[in-house]
C-alpha positions in Angstrom: -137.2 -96.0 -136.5 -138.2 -94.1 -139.7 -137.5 -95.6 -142.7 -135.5 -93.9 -145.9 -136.6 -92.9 -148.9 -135.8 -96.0 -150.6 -137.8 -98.0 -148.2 -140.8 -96.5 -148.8 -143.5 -99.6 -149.2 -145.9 -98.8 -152.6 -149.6 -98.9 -152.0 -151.7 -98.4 -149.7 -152.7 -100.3 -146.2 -156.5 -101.0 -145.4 -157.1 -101.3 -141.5 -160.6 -103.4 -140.4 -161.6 -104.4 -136.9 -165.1 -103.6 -135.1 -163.2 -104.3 -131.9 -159.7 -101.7 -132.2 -159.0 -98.0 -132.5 -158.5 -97.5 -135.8 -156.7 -93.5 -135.2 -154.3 -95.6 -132.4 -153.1 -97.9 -134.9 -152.8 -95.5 -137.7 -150.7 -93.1 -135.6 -148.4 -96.2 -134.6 -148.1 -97.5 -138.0 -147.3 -93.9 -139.3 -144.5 -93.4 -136.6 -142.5 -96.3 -138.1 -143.7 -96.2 -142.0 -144.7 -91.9 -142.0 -145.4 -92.0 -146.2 -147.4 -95.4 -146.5 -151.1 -94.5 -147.4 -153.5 -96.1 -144.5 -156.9 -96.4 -145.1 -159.7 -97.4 -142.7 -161.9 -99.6 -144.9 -164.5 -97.8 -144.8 -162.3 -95.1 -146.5 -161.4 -97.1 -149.5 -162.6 -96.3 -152.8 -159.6 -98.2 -154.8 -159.5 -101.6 -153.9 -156.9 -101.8 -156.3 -154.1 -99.9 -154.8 -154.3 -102.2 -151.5 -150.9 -103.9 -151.4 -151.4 -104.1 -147.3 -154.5 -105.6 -145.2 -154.5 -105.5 -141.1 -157.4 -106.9 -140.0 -159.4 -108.5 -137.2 -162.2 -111.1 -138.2 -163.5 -109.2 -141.4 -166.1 -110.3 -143.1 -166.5 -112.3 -145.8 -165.4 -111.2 -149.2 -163.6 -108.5 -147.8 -160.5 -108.9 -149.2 -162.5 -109.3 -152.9 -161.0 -106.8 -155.5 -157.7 -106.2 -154.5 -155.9 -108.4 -157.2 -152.4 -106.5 -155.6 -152.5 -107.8 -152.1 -149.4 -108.6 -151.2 -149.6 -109.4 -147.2 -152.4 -109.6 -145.1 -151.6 -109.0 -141.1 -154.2 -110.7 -138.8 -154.7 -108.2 -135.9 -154.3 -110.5 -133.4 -153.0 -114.4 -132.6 -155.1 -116.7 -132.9 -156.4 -117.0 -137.0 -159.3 -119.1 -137.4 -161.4 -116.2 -138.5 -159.3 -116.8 -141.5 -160.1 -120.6 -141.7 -162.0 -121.5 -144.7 -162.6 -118.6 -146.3 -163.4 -117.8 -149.7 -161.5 -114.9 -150.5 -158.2 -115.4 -149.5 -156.1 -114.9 -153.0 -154.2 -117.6 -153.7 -150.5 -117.0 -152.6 -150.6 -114.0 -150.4 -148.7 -114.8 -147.4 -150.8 -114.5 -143.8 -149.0 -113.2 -140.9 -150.3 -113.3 -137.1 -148.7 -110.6 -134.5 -146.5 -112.2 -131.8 -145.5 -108.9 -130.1 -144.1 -109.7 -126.3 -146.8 -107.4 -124.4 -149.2 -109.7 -125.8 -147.9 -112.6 -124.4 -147.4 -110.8 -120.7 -150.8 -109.3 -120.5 -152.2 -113.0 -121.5 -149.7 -114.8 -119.0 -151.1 -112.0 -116.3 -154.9 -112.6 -117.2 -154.2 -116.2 -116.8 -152.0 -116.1 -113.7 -154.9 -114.1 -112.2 -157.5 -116.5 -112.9 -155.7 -119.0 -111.7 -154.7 -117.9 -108.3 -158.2 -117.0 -108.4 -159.1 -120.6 -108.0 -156.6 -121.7 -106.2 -156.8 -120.0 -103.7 -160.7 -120.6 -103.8 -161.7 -116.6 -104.1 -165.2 -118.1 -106.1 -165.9 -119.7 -102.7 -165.1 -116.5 -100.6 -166.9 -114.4 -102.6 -170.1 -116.5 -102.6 -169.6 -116.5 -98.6 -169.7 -112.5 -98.5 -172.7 -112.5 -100.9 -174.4 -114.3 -97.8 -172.5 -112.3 -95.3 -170.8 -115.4 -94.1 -167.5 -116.0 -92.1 -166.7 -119.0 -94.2 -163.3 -120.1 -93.5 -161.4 -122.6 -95.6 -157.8 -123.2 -94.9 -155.3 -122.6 -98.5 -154.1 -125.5 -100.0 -150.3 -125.8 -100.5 -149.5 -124.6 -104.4 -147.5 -127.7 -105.0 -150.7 -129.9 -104.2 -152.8 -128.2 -106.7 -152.1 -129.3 -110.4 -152.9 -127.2 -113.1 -152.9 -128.2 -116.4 -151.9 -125.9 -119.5 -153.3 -127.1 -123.2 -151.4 -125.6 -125.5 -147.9 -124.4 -125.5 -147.8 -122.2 -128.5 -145.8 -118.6 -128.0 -149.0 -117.4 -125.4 -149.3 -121.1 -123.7 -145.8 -121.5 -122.6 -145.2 -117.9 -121.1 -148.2 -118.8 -119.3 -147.3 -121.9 -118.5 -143.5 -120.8 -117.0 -145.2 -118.0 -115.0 -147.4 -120.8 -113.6 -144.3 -122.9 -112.3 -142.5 -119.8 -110.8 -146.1 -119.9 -108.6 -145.0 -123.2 -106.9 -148.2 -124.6 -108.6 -147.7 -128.1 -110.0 -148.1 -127.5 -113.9 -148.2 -130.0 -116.6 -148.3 -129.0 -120.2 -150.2 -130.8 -123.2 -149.8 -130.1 -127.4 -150.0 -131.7 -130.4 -146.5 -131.5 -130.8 -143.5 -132.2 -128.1 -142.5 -129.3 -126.4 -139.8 -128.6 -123.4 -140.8 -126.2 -120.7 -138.4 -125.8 -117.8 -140.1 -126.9 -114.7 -143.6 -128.1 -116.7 -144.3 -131.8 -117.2 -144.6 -132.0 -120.7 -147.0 -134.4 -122.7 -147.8 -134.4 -126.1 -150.1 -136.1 -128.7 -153.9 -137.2 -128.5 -153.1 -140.4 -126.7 -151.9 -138.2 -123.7 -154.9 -135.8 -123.3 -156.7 -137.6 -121.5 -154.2 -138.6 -118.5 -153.6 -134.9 -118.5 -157.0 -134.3 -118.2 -157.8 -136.7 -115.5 -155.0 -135.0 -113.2 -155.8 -131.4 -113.1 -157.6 -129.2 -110.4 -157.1 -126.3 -112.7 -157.5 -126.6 -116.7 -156.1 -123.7 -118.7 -157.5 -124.1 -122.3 -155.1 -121.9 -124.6 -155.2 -123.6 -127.9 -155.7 -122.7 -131.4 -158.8 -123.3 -133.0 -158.6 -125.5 -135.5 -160.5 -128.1 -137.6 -158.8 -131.1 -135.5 -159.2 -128.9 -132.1 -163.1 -127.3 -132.3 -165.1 -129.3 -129.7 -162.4 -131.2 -128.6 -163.4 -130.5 -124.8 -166.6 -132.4 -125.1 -168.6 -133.8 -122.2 -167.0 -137.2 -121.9 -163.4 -135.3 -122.1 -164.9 -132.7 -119.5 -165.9 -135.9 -117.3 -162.3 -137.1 -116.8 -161.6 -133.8 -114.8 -161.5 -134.6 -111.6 -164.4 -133.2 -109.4 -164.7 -129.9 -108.7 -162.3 -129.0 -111.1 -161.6 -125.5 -112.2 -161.7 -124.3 -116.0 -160.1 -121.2 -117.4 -160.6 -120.6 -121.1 -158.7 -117.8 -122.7 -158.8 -119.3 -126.4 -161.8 -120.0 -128.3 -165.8 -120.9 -127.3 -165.9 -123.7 -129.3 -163.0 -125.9 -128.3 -165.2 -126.1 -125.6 -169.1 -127.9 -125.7 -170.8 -125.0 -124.2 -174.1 -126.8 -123.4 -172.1 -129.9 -121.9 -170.0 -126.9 -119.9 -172.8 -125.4 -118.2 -174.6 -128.4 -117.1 -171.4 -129.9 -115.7 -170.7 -126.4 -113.6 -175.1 -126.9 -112.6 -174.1 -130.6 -111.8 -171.0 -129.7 -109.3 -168.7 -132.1 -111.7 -167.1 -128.9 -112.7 -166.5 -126.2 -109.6 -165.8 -123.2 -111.2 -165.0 -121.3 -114.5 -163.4 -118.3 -115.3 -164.7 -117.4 -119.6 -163.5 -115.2 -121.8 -164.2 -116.7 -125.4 -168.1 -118.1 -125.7 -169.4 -120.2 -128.8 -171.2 -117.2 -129.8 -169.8 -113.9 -129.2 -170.9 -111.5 -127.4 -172.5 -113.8 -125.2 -176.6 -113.5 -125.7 -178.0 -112.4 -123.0 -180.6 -115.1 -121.8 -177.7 -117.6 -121.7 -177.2 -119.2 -118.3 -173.3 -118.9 -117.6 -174.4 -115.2 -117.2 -176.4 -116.2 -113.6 -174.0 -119.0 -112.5 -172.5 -117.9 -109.3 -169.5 -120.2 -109.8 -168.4 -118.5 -113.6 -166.7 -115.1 -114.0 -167.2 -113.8 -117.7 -165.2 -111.4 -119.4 -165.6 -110.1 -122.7 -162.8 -111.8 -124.8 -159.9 -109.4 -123.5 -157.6 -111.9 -122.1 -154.9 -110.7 -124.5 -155.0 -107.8 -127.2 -152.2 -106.4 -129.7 -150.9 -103.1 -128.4 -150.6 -100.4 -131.1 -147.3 -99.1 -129.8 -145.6 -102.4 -129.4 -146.8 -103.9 -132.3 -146.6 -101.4 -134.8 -142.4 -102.5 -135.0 -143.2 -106.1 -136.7 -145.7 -105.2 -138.8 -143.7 -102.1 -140.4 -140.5 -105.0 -140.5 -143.0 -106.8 -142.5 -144.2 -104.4 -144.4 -141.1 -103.5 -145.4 -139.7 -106.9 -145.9 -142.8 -107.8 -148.3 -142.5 -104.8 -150.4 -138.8 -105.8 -150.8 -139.7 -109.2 -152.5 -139.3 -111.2 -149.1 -140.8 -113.8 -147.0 -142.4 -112.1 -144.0 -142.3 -113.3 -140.2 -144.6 -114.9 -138.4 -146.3 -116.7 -141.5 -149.3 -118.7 -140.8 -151.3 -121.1 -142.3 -155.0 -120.4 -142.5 -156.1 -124.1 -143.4 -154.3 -125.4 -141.0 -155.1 -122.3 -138.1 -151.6 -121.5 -137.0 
């Protein structure tokens, strides 16, 4: 929808992100908001007049010299490129995008890698490498237990798409949650019986102070052997080194990657040669222009009205 005159946001917008179409998003943003000033940031020449910042992992003191920011949109869901920084102006509300496509194309990467390993494809695909008939009967999806950390907006679509499977799925977060037809657990003490019970582990929490490295080796131990891991959140929840001995060592079976400690992945490391690990390039789940566009202009227009925004996050705390 196309707003009235009277809705017309001041200012200008400044777009940054090494990773997104910067003429896409402008195009969408324009469609809904046609008379706000966009800027990619390598355009600006008046940090000044930046009431607006969308922006995926910029760097630091990027938002320096724009005493009128009034919003900054984080392209994307997860924050903790945010986390810590310097330059954050005191008082100038962070929002994340929680647009629906978002949290379908994530529930599809992770149904997909799932299935994947439950129905042993790693194993089949090996076999034809060596031109091998290599039967191995499927296991019944109720038998196979996979186990969902974190149930944020992303985690539980996952999670329910999961259950619709027949797979046996069990849900862990910080904080209680109810998910129709996943067992539920909460809190730290939980982890690790969670842990200890799943075939399939599907890592999709936030990175945060209390969360970074909280897969460790010892936590990565109470998986039961030859145990699959699917990581569509961060590298370094995750001990990487402790990761790739444990898939070497058999303890772990299989992994599916699409976040690394260090991004992209160099190329010596030796996940890249591991038979057992697919990689992707950190594309589980990405904001849509065209779907998207609709919350950020709503909070757009909701800041330059002298409102709270939606979706407001907070950066020290990473969600």
């Amino acid at each position: 929808m196309r707003t009235q005159d009277s809705d017309i946001p001041s200012g200008s917008l400044v777009f940054y992100s090494e990773f997104d179409d910067y003429a896409t998003w402008k195009q969408a943003l324009q469609a809904r908001l046609p008379q706000l000033d966009i800027l990619h940031s390598s355009e600006l020449t008046d940090p000044s007049r930046v009431h607006y910042a969308l922006a995926w992992k910029p760097p630091e003191g990027f938002f320096g010299g724009m005493p009128d920011l009034r919003l900054i949109i984080n392209l994307g869901a997860g924050v903790d490129s945010l986390v810590g920084r310097q330059d954050l102006p005191a008082g100038v509300p962070v929002t994340r995008l929680t647009d629906p496509d978002m949290a379908r194309m994530m529930a599809g990467y992770v149904l997909f890698a799932t299935l994947r390993h439950a129905r042993d494809i790693p194993y089949f695909e090996q076999a034809q490498r060596r031109g091998q008939w290599a039967y191995r009967h499927p296991r019944s999806p109720q038998d196979i237990r996979v186990a969902v950390l974190g149930l944020g907006e992303l985690g539980a679509c996952a999670a329910s798409e999961l259950q619709r499977q027949g797979l046996t799925v069990l849900g862990w977060s910080r904080s209680a949650r109810d998910i129709e037809g996943v067992r539920c657990y909460s809190g730290m003490d939980t982890l690790d019986t969670v842990l200890s019970q799943a075939d399939i582990l599907v890592v999709m929490l936030p990175l945060t102070p209390q969360t970074r490295g909280l897969l460790d080796r010892e936590r990565l131990q109470r998986l039961p052997r030859g145990a699959s891991l699917v990581n569509v959140a961060r590298g370094a929840l995750v001990d990487q080194a402790a990761m790739t001995a444990l898939l070497r060592e058999g303890h772990l079976g299989a992994a599916t990657l699409d976040v690394f400690e260090r991004e992209p992945l160099p190329a010596d490391d030796p996940l890249w040669t591991m038979e057992n690990v697919l990689i992707t390039p950190h594309l589980a789940s990405v904001a849509i222009p065209s779907s998207a566009a609709g919350q950020i202009a709503d909070n757009i227009l909701r800041v330059s009205r002298g409102e709270a925004p939606a979706n407001e996050v907070d950066p020290a705390r990473g969600y």
